[in-house]
Backbone as JSON, one array per atom type, in Angstrom:
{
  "sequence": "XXXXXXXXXXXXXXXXXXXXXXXXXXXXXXXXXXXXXXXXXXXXXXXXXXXXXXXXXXXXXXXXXXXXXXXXXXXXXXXXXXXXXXXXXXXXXXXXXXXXXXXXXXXXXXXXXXXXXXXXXXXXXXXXXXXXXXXXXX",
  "N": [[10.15, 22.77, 8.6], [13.25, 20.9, 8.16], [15.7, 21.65, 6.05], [17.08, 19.02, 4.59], [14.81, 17.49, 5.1], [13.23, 18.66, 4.16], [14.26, 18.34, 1.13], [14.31, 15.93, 0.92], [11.98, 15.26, 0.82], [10.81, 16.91, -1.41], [11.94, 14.97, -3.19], [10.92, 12.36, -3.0], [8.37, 12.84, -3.73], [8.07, 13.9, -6.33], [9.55, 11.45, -7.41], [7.42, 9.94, -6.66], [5.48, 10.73, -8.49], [6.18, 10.96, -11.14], [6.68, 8.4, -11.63], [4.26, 6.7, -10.87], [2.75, 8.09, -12.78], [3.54, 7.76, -15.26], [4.17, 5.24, -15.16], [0.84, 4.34, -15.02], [-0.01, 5.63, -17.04], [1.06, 3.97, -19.04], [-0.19, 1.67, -18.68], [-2.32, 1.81, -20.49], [-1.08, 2.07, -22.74], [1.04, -0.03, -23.31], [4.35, 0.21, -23.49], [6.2, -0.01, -21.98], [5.53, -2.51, -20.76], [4.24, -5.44, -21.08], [1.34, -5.28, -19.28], [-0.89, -6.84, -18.51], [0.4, -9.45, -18.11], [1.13, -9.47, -15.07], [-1.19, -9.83, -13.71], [-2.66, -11.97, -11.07], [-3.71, -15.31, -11.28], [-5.75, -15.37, -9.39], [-7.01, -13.58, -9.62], [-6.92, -12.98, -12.36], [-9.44, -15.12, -13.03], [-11.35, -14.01, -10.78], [-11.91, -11.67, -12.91], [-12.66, -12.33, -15.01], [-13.19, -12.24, -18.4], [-12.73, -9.35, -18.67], [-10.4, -8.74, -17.5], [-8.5, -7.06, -19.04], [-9.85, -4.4, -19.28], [-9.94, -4.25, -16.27], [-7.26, -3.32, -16.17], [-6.83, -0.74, -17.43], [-8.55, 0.34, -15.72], [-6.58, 0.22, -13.19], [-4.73, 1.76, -13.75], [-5.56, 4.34, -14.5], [-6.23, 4.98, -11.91], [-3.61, 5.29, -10.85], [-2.68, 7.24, -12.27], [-4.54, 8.9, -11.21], [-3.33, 9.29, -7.99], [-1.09, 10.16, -9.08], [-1.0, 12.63, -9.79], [-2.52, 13.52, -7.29], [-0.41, 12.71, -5.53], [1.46, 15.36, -6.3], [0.04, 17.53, -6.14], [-1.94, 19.47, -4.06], [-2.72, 17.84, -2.62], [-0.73, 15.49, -1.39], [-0.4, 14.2, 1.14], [-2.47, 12.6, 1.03], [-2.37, 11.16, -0.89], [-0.03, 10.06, -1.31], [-0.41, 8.04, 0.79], [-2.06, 6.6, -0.47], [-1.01, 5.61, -2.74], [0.63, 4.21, -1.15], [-0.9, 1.82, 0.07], [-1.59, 1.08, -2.85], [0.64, 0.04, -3.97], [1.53, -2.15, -1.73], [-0.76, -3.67, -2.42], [-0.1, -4.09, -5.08], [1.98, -5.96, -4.71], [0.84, -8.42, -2.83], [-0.52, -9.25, -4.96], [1.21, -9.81, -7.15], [2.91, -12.25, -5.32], [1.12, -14.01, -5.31], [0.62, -14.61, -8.49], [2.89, -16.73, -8.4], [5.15, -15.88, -9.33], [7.41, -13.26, -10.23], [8.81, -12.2, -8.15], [11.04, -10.93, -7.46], [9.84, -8.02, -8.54], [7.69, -8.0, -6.36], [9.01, -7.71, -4.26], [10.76, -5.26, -4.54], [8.28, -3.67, -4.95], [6.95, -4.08, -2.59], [9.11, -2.31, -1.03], [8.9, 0.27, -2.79], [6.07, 0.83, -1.29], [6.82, 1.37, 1.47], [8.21, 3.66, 0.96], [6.44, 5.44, 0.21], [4.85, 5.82, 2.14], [6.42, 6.61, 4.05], [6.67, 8.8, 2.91], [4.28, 10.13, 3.08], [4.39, 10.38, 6.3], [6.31, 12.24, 5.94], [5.07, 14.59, 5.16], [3.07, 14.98, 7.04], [4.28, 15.86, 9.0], [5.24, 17.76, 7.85], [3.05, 19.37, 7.71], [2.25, 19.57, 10.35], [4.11, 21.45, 11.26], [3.34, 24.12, 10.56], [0.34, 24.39, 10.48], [-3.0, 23.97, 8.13], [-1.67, 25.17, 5.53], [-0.86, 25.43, 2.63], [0.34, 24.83, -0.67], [3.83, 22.61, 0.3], [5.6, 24.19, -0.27], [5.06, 26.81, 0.06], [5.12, 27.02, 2.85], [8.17, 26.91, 3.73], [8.22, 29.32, 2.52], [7.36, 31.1, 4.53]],
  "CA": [[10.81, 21.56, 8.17], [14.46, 21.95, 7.83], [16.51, 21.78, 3.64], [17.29, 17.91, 4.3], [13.73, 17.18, 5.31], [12.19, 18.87, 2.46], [14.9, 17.57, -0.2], [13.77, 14.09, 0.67], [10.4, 15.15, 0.84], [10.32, 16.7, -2.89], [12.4, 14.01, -3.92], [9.65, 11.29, -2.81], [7.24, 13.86, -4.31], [8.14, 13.76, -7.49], [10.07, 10.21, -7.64], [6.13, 9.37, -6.97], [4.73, 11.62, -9.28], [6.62, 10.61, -12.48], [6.78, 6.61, -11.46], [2.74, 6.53, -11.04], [2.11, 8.91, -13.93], [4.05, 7.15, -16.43], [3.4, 3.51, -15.4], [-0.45, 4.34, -15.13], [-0.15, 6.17, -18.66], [1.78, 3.19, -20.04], [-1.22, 0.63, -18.8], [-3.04, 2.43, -22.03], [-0.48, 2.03, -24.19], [2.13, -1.21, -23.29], [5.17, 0.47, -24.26], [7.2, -0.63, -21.04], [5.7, -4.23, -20.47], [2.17, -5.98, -21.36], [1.29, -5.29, -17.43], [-1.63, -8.04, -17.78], [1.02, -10.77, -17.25], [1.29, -9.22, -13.75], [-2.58, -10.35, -12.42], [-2.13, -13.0, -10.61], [-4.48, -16.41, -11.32], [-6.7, -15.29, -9.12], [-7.85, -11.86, -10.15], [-7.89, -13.34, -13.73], [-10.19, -15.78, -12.79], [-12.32, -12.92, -10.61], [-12.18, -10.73, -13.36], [-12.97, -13.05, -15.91], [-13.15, -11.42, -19.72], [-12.78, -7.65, -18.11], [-8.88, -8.3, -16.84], [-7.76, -6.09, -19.46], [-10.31, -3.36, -18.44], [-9.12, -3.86, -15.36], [-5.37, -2.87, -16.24], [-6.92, 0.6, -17.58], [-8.74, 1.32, -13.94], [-5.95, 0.46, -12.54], [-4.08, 2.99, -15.39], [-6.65, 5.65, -14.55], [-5.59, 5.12, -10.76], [-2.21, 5.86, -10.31], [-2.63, 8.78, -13.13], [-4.85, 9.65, -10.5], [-2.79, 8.94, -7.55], [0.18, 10.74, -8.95], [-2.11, 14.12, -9.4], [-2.42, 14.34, -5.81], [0.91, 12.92, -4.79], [2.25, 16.04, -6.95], [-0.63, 18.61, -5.88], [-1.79, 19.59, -2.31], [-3.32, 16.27, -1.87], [-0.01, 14.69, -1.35], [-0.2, 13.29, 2.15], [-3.78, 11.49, 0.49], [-1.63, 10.62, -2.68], [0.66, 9.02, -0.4], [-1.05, 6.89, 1.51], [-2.81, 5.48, -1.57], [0.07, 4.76, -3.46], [1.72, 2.65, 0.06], [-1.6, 1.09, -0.1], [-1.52, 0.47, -3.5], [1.66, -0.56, -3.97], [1.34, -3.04, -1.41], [-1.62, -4.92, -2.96], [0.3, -4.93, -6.14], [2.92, -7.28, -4.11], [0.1, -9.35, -2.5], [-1.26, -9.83, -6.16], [2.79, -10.87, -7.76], [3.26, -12.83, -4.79], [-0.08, -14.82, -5.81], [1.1, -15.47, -9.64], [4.06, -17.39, -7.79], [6.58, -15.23, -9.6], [7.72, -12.02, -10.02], [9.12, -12.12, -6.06], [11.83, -9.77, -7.23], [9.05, -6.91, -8.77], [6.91, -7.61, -5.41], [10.29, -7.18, -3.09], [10.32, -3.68, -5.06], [6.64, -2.69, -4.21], [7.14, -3.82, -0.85], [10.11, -1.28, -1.09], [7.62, 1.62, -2.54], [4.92, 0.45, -0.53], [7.57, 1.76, 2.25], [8.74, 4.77, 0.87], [5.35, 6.24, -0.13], [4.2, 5.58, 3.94], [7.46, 7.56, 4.52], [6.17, 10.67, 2.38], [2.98, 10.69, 3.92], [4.64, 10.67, 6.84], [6.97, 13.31, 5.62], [3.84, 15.47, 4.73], [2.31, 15.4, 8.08], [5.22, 16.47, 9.79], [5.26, 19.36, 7.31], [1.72, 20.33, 8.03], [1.98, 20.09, 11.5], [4.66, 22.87, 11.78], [2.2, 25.49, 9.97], [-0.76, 24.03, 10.01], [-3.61, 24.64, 7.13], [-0.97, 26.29, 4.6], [-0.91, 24.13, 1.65], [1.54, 23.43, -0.61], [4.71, 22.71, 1.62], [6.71, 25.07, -0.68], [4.62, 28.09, 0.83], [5.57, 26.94, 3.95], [9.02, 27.38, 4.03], [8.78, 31.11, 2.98], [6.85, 31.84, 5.66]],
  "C": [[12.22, 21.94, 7.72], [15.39, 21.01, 6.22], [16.47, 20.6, 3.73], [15.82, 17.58, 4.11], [13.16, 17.47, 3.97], [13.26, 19.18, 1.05], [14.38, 16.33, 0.24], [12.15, 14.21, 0.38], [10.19, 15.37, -0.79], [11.15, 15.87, -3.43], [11.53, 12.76, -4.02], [8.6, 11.67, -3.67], [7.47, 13.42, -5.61], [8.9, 12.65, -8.2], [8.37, 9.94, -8.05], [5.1, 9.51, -7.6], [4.86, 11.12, -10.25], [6.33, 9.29, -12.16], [4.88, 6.4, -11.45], [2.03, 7.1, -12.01], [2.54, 8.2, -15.19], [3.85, 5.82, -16.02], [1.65, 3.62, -15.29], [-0.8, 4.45, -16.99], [0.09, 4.87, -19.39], [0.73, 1.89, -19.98], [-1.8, 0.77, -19.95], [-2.02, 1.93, -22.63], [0.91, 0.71, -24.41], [3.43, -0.91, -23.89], [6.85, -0.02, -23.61], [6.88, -2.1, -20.69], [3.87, -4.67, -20.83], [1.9, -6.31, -19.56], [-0.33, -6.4, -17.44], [-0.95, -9.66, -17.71], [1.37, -10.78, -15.92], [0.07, -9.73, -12.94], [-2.19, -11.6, -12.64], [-3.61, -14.29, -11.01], [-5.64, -16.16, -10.97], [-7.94, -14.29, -9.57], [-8.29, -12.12, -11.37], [-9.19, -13.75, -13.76], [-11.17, -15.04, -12.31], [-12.83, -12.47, -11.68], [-12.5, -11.1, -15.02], [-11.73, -12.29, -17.36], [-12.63, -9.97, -19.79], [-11.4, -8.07, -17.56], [-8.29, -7.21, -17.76], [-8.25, -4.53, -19.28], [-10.25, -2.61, -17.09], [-7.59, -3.31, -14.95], [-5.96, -1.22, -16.23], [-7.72, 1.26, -16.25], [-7.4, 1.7, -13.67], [-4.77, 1.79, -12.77], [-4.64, 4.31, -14.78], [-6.2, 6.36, -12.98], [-4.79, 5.6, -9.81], [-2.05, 6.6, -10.9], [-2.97, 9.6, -12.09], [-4.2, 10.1, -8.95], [-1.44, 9.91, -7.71], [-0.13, 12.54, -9.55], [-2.1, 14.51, -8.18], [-1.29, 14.07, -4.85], [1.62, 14.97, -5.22], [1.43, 17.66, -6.77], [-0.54, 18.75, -3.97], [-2.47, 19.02, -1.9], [-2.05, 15.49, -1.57], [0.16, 13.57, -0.38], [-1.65, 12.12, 1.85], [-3.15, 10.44, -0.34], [-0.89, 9.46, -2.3], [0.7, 7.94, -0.03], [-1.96, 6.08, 1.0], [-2.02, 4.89, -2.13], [0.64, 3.99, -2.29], [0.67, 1.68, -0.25], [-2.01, 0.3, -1.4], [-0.75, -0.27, -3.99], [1.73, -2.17, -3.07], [0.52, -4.15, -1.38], [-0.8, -5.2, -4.41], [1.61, -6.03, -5.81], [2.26, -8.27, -4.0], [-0.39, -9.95, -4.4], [0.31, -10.54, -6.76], [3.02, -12.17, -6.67], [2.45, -14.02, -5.07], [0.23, -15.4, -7.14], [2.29, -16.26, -9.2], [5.38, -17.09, -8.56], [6.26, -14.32, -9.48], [7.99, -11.57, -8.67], [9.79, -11.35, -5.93], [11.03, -8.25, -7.41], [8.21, -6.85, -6.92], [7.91, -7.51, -4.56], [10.51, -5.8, -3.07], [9.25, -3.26, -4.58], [6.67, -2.72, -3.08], [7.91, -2.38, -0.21], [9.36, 0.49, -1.33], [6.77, 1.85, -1.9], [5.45, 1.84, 0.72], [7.61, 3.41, 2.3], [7.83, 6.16, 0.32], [4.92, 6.38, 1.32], [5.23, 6.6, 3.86], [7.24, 8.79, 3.57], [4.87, 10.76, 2.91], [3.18, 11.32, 5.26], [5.59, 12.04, 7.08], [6.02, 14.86, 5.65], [3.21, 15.61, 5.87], [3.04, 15.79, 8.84], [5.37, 17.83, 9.28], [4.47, 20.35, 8.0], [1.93, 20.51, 9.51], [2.94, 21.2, 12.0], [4.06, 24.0, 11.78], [1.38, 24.78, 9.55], [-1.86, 24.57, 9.19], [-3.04, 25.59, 6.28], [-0.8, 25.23, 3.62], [-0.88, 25.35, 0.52], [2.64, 23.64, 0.46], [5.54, 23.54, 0.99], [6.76, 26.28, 0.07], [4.94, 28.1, 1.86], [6.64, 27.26, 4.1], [9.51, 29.06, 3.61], [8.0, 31.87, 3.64], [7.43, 31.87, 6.88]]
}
């Protein structure tokens, strides 16, 4: 993989590392926003009495999520956070605001797909060598 490639790559890496580690962490503790004004009508309604239990999964999630973006699960890590990211749009888009936060996730949604994809381009130069650091001093 050649220096640009893997500066964008650990820059995704660890953009997605810190951003899912600290907003997961902060579901516990509300220090950046009371994140249960983000479920949307419906999910309340699903999730009755348990929506705020459901903030700390989701908390537990992207802690977990930004563990294996940041280990040598990354291309897994990846492709959970696009996928998660992009239900937390479908869910803002559902409370009929927050259109600018879900324009954003759409945006991470994006740019997490594009480190997965980053990550399999790694592996497939030297395949089964994990992490991609080892790779380039081989």
């Amino acid at each position: 993989m050649s220096d640009k490639m893997t500066t964008a790559w650990w820059s995704l890496r660890i953009a997605f590392f810190l951003g899912f580690l600290l907003a997961g962490l902060d579901k516990f503790f509300h220090r950046l926003t009371n994140w249960d004004q983000y479920l949307s009508p419906m999910a309340q309604r699903g999730l009755g009495a348990h929506s705020h239990q459901f903030i700390w999964v989701a908390g537990a999630f992207e802690v977990l999520i930004a563990v294996m973006v940041i280990t040598s699960w990354t291309r897994l890590g990846a492709y959970l956070a696009s996928v998660w990211m992009l239900l937390n749009a479908i869910n803002l888009v559902a409370t009929g605001q927050y259109f600018d936060v879900a324009l954003r996730d759409l945006g991470l949604c994006l740019a997490a797909f594009g480190l997965a994809k980053l990550t399999e381009a790694g592996e497939a130069e030297i395949p089964h060598v994990v992490p991609m650091d080892i790779r380039r001093a081989a």
